[in-house]
TORKOL-4160 file (C-alpha; in steps of 0.2 Angstrom, whole numbers, padded with zeros to 4 digits, m for minus):
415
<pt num="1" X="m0072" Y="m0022" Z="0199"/>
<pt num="2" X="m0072" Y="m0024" Z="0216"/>
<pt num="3" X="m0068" Y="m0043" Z="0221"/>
<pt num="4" X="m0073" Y="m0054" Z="0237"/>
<pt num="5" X="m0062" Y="m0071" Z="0230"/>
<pt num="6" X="m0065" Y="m0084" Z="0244"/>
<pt num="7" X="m0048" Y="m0088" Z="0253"/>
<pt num="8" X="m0051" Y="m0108" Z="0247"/>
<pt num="9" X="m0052" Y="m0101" Z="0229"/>
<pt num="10" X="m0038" Y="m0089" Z="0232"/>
<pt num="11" X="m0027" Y="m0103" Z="0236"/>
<pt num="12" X="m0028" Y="m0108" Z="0218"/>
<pt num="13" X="m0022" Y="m0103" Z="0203"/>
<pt num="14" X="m0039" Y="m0103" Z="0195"/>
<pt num="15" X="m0043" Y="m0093" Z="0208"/>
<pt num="16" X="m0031" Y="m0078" Z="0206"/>
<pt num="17" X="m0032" Y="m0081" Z="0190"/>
<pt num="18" X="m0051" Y="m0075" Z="0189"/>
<pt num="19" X="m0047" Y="m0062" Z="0202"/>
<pt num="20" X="m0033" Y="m0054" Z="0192"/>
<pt num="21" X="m0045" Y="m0054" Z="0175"/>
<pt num="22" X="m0062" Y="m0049" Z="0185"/>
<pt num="23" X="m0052" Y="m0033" Z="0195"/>
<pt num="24" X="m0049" Y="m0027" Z="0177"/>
<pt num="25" X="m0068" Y="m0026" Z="0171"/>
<pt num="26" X="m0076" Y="m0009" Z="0175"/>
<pt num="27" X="m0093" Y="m0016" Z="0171"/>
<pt num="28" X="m0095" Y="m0003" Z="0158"/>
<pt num="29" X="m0108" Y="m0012" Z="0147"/>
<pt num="30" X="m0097" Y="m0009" Z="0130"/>
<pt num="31" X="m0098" Y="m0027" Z="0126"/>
<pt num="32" X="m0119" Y="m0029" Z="0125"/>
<pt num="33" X="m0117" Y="m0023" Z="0112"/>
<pt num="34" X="m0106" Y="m0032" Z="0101"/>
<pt num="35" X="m0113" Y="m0049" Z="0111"/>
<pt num="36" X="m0122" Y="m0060" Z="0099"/>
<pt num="37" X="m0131" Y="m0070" Z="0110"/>
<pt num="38" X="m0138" Y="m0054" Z="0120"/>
<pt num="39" X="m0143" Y="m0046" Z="0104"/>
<pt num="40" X="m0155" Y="m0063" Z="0102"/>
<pt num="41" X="m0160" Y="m0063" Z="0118"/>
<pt num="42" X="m0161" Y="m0047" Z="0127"/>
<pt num="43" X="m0155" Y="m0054" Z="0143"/>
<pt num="44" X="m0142" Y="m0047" Z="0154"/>
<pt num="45" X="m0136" Y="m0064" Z="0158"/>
<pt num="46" X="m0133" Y="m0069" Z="0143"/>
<pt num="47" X="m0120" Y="m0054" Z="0141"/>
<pt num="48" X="m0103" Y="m0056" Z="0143"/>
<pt num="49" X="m0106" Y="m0042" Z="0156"/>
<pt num="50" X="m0119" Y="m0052" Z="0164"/>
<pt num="51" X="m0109" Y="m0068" Z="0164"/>
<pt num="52" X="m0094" Y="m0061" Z="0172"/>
<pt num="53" X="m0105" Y="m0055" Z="0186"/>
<pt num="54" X="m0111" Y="m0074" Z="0187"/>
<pt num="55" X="m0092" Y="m0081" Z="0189"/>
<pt num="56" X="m0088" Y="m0067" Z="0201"/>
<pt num="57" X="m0101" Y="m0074" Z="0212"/>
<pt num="58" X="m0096" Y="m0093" Z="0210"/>
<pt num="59" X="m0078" Y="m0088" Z="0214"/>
<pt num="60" X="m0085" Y="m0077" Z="0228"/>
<pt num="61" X="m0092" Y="m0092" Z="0237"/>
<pt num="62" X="m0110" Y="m0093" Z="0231"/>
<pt num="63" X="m0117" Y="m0111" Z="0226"/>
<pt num="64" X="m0116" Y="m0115" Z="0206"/>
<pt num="65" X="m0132" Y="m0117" Z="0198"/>
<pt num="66" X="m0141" Y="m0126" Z="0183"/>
<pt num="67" X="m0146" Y="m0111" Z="0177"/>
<pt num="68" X="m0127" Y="m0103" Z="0178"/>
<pt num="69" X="m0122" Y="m0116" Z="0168"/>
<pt num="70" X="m0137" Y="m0111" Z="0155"/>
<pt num="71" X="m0131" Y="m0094" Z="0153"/>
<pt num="72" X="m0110" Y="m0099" Z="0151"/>
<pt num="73" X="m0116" Y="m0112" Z="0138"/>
<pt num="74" X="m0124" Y="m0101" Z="0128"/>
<pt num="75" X="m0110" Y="m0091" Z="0126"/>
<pt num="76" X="m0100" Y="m0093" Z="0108"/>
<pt num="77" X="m0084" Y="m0090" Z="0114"/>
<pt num="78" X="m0085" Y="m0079" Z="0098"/>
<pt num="79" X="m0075" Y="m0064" Z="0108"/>
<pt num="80" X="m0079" Y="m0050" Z="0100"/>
<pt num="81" X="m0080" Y="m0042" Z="0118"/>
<pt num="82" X="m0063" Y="m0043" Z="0119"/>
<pt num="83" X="m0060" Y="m0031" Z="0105"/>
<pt num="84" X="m0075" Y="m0019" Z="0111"/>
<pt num="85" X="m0070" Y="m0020" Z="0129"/>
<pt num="86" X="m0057" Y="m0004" Z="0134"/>
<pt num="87" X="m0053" Y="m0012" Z="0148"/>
<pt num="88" X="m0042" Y="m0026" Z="0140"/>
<pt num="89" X="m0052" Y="m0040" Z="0151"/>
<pt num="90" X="m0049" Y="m0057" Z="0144"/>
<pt num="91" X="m0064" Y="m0064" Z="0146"/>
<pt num="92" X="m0062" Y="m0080" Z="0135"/>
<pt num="93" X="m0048" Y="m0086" Z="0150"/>
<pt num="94" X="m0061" Y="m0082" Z="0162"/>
<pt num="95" X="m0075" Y="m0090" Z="0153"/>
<pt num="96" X="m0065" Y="m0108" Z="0153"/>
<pt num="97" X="m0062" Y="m0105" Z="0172"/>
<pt num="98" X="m0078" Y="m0104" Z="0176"/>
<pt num="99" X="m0086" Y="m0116" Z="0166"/>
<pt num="100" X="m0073" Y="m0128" Z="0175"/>
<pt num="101" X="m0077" Y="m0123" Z="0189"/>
<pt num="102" X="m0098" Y="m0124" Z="0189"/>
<pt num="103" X="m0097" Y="m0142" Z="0180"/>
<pt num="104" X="m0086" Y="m0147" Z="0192"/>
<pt num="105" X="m0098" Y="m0144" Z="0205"/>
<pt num="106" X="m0115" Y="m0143" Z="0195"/>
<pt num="107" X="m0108" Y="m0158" Z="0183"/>
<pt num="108" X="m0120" Y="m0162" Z="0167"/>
<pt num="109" X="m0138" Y="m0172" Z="0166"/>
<pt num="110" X="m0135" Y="m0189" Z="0159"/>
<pt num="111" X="m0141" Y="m0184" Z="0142"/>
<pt num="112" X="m0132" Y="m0169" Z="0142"/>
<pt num="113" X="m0116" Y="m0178" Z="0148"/>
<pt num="114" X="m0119" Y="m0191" Z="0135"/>
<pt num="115" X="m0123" Y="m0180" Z="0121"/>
<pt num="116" X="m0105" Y="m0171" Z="0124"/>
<pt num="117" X="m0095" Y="m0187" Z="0123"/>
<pt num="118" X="m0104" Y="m0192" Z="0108"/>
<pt num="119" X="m0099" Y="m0176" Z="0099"/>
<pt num="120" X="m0083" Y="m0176" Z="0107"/>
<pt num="121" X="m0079" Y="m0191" Z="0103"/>
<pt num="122" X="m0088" Y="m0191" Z="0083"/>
<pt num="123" X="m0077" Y="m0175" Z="0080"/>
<pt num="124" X="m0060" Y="m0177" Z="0085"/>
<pt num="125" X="m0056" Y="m0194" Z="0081"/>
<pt num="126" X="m0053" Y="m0190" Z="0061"/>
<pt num="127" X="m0058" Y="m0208" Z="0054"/>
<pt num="128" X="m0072" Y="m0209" Z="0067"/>
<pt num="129" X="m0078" Y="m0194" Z="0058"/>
<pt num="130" X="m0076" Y="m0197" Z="0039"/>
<pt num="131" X="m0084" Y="m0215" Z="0042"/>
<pt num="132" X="m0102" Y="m0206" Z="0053"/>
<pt num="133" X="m0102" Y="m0192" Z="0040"/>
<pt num="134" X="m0099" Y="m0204" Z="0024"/>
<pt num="135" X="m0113" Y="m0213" Z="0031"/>
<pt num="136" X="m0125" Y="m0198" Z="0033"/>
<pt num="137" X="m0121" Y="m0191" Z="0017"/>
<pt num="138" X="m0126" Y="m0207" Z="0009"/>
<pt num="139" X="m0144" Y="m0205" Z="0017"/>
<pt num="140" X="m0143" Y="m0186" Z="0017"/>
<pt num="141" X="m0159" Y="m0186" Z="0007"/>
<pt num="142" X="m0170" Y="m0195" Z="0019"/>
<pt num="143" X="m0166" Y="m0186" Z="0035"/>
<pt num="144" X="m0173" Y="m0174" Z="0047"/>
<pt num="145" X="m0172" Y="m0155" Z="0039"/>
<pt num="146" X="m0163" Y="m0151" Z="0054"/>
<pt num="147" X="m0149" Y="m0163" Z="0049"/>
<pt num="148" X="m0149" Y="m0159" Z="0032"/>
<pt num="149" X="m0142" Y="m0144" Z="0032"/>
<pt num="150" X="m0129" Y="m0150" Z="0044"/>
<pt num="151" X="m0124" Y="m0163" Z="0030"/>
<pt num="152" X="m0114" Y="m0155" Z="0016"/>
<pt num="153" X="m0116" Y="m0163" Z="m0002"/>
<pt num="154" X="m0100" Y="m0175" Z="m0003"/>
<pt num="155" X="m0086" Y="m0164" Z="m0013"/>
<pt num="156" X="m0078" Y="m0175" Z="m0023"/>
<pt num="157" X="m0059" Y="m0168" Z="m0025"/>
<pt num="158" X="m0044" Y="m0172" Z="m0031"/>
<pt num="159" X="m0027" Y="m0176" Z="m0019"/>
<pt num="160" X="m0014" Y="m0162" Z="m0021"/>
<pt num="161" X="0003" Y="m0169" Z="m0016"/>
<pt num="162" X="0016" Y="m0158" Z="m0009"/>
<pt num="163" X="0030" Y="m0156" Z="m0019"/>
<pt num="164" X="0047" Y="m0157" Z="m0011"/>
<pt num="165" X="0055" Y="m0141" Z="m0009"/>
<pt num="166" X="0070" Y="m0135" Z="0002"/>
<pt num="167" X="0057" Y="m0122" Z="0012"/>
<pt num="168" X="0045" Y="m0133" Z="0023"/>
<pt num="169" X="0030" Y="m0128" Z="0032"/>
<pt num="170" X="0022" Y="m0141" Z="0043"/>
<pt num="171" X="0001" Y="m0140" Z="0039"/>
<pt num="172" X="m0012" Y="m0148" Z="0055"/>
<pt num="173" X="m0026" Y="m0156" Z="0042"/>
<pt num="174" X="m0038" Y="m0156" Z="0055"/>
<pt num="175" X="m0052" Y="m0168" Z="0061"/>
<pt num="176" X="m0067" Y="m0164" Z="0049"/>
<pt num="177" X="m0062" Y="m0153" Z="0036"/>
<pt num="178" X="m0052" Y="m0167" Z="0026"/>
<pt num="179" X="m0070" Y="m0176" Z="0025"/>
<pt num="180" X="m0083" Y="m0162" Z="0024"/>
<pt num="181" X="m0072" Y="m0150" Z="0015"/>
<pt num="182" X="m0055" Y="m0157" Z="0006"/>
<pt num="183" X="m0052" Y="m0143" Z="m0006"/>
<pt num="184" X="m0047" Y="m0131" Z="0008"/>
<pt num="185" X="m0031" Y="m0142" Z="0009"/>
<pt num="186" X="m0030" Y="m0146" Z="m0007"/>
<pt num="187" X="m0030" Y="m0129" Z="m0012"/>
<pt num="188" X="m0016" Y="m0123" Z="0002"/>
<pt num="189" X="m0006" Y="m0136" Z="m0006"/>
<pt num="190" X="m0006" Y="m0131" Z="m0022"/>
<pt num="191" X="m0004" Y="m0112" Z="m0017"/>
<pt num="192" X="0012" Y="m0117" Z="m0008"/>
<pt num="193" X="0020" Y="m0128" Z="m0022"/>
<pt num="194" X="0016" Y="m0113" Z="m0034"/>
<pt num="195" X="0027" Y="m0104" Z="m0020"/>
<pt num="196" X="0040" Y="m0115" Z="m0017"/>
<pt num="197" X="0034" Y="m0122" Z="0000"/>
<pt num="198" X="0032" Y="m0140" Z="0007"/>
<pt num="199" X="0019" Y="m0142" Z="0016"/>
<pt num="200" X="0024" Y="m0156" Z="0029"/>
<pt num="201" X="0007" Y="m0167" Z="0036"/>
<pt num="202" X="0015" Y="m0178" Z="0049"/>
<pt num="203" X="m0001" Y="m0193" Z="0049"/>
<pt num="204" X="0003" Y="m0195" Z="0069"/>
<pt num="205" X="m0003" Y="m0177" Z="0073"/>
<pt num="206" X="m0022" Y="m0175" Z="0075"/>
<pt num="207" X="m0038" Y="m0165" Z="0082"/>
<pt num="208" X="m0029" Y="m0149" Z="0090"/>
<pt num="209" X="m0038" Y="m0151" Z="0105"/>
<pt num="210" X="m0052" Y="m0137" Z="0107"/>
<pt num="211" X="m0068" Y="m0148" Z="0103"/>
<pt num="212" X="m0061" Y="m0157" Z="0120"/>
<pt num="213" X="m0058" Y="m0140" Z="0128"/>
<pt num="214" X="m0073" Y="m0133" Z="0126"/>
<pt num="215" X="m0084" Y="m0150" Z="0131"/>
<pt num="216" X="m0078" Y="m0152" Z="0148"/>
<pt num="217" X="m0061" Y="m0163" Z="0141"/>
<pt num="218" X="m0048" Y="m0153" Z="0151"/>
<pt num="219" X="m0036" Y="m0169" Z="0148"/>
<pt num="220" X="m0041" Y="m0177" Z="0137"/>
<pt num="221" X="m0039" Y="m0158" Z="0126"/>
<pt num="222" X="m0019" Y="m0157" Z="0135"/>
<pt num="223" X="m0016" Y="m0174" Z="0128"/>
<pt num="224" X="m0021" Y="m0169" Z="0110"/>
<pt num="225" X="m0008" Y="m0153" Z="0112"/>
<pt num="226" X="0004" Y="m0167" Z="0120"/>
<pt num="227" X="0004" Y="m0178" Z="0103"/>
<pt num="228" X="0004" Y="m0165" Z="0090"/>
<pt num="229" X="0017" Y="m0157" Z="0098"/>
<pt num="230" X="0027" Y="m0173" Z="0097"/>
<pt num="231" X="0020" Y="m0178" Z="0081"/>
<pt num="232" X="0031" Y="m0160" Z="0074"/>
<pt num="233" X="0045" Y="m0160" Z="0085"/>
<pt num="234" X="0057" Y="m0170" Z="0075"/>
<pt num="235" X="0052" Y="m0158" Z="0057"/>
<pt num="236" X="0053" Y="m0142" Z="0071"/>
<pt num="237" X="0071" Y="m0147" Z="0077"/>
<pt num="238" X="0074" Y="m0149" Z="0057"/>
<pt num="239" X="0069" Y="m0132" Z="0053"/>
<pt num="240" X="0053" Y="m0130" Z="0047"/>
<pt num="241" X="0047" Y="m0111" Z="0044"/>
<pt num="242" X="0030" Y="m0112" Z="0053"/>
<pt num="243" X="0015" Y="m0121" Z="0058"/>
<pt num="244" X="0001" Y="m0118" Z="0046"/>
<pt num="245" X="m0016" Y="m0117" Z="0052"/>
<pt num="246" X="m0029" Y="m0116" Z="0037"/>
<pt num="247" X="m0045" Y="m0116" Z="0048"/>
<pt num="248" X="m0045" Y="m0101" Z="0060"/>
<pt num="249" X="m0055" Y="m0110" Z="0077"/>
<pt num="250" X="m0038" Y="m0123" Z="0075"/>
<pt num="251" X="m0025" Y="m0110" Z="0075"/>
<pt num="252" X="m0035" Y="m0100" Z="0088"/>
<pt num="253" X="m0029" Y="m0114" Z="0101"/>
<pt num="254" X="m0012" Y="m0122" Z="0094"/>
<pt num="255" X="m0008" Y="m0103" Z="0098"/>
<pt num="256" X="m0013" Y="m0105" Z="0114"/>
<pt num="257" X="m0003" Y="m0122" Z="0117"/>
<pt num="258" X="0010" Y="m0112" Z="0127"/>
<pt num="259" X="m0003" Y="m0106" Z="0140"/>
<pt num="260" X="m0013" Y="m0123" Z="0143"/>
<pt num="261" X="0007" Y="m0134" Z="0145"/>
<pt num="262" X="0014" Y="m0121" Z="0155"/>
<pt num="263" X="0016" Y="m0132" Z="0170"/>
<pt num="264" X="0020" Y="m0146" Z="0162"/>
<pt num="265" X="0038" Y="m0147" Z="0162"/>
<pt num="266" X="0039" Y="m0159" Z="0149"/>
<pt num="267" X="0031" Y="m0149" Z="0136"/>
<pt num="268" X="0031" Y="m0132" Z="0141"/>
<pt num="269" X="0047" Y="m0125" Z="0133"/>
<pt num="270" X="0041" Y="m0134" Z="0117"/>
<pt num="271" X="0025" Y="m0128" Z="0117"/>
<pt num="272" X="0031" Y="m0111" Z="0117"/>
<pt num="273" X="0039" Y="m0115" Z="0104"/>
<pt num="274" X="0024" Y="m0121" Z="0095"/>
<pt num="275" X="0014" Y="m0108" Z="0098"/>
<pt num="276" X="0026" Y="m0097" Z="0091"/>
<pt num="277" X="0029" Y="m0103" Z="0073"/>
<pt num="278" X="0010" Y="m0107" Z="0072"/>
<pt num="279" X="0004" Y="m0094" Z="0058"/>
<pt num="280" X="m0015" Y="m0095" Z="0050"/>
<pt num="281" X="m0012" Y="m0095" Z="0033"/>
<pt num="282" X="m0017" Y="m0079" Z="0028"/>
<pt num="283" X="m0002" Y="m0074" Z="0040"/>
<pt num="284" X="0008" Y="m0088" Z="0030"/>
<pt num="285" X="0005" Y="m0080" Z="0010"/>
<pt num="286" X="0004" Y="m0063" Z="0017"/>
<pt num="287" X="0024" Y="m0064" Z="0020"/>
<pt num="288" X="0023" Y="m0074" Z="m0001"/>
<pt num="289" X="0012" Y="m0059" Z="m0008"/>
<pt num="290" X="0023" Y="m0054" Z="m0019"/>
<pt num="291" X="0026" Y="m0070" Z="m0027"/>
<pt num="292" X="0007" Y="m0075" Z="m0025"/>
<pt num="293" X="0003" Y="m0057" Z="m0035"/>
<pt num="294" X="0014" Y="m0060" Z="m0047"/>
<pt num="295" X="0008" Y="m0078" Z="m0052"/>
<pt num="296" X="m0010" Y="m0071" Z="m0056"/>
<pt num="297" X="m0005" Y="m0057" Z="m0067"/>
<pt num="298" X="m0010" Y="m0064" Z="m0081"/>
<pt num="299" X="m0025" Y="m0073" Z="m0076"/>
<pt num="300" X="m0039" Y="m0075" Z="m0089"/>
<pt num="301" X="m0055" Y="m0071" Z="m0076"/>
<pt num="302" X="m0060" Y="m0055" Z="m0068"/>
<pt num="303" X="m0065" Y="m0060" Z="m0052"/>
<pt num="304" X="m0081" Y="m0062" Z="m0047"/>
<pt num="305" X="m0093" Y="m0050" Z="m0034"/>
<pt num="306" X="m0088" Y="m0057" Z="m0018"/>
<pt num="307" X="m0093" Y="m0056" Z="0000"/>
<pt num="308" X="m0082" Y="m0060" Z="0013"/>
<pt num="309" X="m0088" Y="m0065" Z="0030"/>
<pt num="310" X="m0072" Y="m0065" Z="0045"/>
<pt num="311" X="m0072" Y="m0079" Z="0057"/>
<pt num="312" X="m0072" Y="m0073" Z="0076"/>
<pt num="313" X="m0058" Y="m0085" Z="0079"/>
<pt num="314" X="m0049" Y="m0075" Z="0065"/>
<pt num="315" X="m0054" Y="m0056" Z="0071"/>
<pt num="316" X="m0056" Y="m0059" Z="0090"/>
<pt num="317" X="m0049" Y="m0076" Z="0092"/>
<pt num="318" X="m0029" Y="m0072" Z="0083"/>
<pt num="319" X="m0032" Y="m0054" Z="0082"/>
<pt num="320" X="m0030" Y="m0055" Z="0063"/>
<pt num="321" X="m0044" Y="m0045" Z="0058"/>
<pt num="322" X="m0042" Y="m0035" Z="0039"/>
<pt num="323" X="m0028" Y="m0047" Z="0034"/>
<pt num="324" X="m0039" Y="m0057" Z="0022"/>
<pt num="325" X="m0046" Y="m0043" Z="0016"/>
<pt num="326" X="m0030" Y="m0034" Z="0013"/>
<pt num="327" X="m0021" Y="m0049" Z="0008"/>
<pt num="328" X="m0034" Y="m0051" Z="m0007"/>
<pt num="329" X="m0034" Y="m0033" Z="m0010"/>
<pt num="330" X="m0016" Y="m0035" Z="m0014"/>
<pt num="331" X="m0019" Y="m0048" Z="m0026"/>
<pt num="332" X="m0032" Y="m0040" Z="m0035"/>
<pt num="333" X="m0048" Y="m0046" Z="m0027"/>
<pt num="334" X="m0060" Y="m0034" Z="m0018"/>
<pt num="335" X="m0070" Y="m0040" Z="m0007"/>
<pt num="336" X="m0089" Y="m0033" Z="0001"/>
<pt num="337" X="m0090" Y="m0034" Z="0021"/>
<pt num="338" X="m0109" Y="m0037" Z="0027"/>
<pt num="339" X="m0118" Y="m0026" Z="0040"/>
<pt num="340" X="m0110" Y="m0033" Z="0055"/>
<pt num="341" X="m0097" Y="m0040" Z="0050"/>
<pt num="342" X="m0089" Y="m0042" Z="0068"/>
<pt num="343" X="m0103" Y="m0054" Z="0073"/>
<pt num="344" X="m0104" Y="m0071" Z="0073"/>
<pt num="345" X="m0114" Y="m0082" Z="0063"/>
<pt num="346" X="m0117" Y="m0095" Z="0075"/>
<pt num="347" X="m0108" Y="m0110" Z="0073"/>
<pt num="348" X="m0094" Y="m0109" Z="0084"/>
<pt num="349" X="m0088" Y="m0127" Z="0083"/>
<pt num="350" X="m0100" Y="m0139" Z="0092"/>
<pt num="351" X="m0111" Y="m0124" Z="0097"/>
<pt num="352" X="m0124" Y="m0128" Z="0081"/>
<pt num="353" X="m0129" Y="m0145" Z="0091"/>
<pt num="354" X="m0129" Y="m0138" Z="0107"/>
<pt num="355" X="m0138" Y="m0123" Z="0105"/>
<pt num="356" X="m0150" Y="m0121" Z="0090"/>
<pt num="357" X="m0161" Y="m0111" Z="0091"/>
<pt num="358" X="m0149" Y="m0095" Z="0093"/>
<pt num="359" X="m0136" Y="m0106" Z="0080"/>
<pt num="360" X="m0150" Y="m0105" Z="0068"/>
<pt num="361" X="m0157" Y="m0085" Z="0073"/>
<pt num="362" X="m0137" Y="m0081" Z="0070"/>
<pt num="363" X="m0135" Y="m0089" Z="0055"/>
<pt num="364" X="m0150" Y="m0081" Z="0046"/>
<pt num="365" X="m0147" Y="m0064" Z="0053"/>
<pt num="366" X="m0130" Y="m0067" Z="0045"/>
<pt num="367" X="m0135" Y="m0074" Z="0028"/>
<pt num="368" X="m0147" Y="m0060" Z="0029"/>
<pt num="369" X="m0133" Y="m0045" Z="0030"/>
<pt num="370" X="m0122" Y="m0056" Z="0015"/>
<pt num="371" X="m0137" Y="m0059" Z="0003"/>
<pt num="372" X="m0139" Y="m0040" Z="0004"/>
<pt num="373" X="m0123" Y="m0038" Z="m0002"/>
<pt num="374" X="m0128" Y="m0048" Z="m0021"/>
<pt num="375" X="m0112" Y="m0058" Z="m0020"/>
<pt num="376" X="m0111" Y="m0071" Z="m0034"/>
<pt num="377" X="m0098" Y="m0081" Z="m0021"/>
<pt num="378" X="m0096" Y="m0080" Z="m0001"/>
<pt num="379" X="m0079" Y="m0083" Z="0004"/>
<pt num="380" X="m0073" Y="m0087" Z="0022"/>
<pt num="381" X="m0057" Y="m0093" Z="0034"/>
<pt num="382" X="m0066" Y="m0109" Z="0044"/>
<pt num="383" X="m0073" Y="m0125" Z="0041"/>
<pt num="384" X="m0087" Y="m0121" Z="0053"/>
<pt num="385" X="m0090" Y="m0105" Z="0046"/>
<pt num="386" X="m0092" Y="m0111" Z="0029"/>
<pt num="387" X="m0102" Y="m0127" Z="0032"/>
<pt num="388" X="m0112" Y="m0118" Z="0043"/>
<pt num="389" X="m0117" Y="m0102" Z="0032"/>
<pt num="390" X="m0118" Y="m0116" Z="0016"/>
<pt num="391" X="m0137" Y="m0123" Z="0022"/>
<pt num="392" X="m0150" Y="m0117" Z="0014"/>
<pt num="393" X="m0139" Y="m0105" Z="0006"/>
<pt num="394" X="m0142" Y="m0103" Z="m0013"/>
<pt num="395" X="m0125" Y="m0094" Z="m0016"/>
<pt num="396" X="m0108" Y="m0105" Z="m0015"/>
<pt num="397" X="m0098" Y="m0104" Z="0003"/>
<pt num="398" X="m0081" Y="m0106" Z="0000"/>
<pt num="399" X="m0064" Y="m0104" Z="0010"/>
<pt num="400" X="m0055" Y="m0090" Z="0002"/>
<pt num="401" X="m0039" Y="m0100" Z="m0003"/>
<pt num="402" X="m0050" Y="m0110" Z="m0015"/>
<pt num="403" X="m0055" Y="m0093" Z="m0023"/>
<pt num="404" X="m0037" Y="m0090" Z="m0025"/>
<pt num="405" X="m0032" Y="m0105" Z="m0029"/>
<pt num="406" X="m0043" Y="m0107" Z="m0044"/>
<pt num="407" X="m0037" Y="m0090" Z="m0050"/>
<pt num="408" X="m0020" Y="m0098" Z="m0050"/>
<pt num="409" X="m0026" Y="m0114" Z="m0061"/>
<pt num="410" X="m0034" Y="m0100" Z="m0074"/>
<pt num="411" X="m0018" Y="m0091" Z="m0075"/>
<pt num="412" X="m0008" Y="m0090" Z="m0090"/>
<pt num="413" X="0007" Y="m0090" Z="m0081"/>
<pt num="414" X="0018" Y="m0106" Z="m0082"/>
<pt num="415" X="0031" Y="m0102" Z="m0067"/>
């Protein structure tokens, strides 16, 4: 693509940074059609395609608008152009640039500028969070349908403890899974004590950062990197195997951790070395399969019909895509993939508040292509995901290291 960068913005690394990812797109049109939000809408602008062309022309010199600022923030960050595209553009770093760049001159309405804080705020900040959603689950039944089905029924679980063990892997809880969804760690836990791991949860780490990334909180997301990274130094320089990530849209970014500290000469060779013992957990018991299989041998259940919908932060985001699949073929477990199965289902962190009506046209297109499949269980690899596919869903959502981790309690095996 041929590019007109303004000498101002060539002077920044933003800008040569959008040049170098803008002269790679051949403005092919490949990514339509994989874009969720342009398969709702029909609109070029609301293509990746269409959005790219929009940055160029902010980076070329042309005002930001109101309505460019509409068309980024409909975008889901999902990333499944990046797997279409044949170019190799990354258009997630160029998406972050220029949504920097418009609210940084465009900014946000009051309202709109509030309402960002509020989430931000509400959903990073862990014991903010269980406190707000406790409340709301206690008056579930009394409010708006459209908050209902953002309210999951309270799951009532109980704590797995690590058990000590010489191999160590340090785990991020995350912000809101331990309050809307505590089995998922509870069944990592006990997946890695039937392994022989130790899963290490340092109290000091925290929210990993993206909510605060993606909401206009450039610093305020570096200093989250800033005290998880410090919160796992001391058990990194002890020699802990990885970083385990159980909720995809998390690993998605402490990946990225090297990139985003790169210039800060604190944190930057730590960071790299974050980013490279950071694993999703499928990554993590892929390498254990072996032992995993053998511990469910001789378990009493057949499993059930299951579907299996891929996060986009799993298959786009960490470029993981098949490796739940192929893990639980491994261990037994077949699994159905829906009609577009590379799509996203519309939840994309804060993205169900801030953009509902093509959260909600997503997620029933989505629970549409599943239901077809007449599962008796849905399994997935993100908090979001699963929350998000579980209203007004008849069949159980679950992540699939609880389905795995049941299979372990029903099995005979005793070592």
């Amino acid at each position: 693509m041929q590019t007109h960068i303004t000498e101002a913005f060539l002077q920044t690394e933003a800008g040569q940074q959008a040049e170098a990812i803008l002269r790679r797109c051949v403005h092919c049109g490949f990514c339509t059609a994989t874009c969720p939000t342009y398969q709702i809408t029909g609109n070029e602008l609301d293509s990746p395609r269409g959005r790219i062309y929009q940055i160029k022309q902010v980076f070329e010199g042309m005002a930001a608008t109101e309505s460019i600022q509409q068309h980024l923030d409909r975008c889901l960050t999902c990333r499944n152009c990046e797997t279409t595209c044949p170019s190799g553009v990354q258009y997630g770093r160029l998406l972050d640039l220029g949504r920097e760049e418009v609210a940084r001159q465009v900014g946000r309405k009051p309202w709109a500028a509030l309402q960002r804080t509020l989430l931000r705020r509400l959903i990073s900040n862990p014991a903010v969070f269980h406190g707000g959603y406790r409340l709301a689950q206690s008056v579930r039944g009394v409010l708006p349908a459209t908050l209902q089905g953002k309210i999951l029924p309270r799951q009532t679980i109980a704590a797995v403890l690590p058990q000590a063990a010489a191999r160590k892997i340090l785990m991020l809880d995350g912000c809101v899974q331990p309050t809307m969804l505590p089995g998922i760690n509870s069944a990592t836990v006990k997946i890695l004590n039937a392994l022989g791991l130790e899963a290490v949860v340092p109290p000091q780490a925290g929210c990993c950062g993206a909510v605060s990334l993606h909401m206009d909180a450039h610093e305020a997301a570096l200093a989250a990197m800033r005290r998880n990274i410090d919160a796992w130094w001391p058990h990194i320089e002890a020699g802990v195997e990885a970083i385990l990530v159980n909720a995809s849209g998390c690993g998605v970014l402490v990946k990225d951790y090297a990139f985003h500290l790169r210039h800060d000469a604190a944190y930057a060779a730590r960071a790299e070395k974050v980013s490279a013992l950071c694993r999703d957990v499928v990554e993590v018991l892929t390498g254990e399969a072996e032992a995993l299989a053998q511990r469910l041998t001789k378990r009493q259940a057949a499993p059930q019909a299951v579907a299996y919908h891929p996060p986009c932060t799993l298959q786009h985001g960490q470029k993981l895509a098949g490796s739940v699949e192929a893990l639980l073929a491994t261990l037994g477990i077949e699994v159905m993939l829906p009609v577009e199965a590379q799509m996203c289902c519309g939840s994309a962190g804060t993205y169900a508040f801030l953009q509902p009506e093509l959260s909600q046209a997503l997620k029933a297109r989505k629970q549409g292509h599943l239901a077809a499949l007449a599962p008796e269980v849905i399994l997935s690899a993100n908090v979001g995901c699963i929350a998000h596919l579980s209203a007004d869903n008849p069949l159980p959502v679950r992540h699939w290291v609880e389905y795995v981790a049941d299979l372990l309690d029903n099995s005979k095996e005793t070592k």
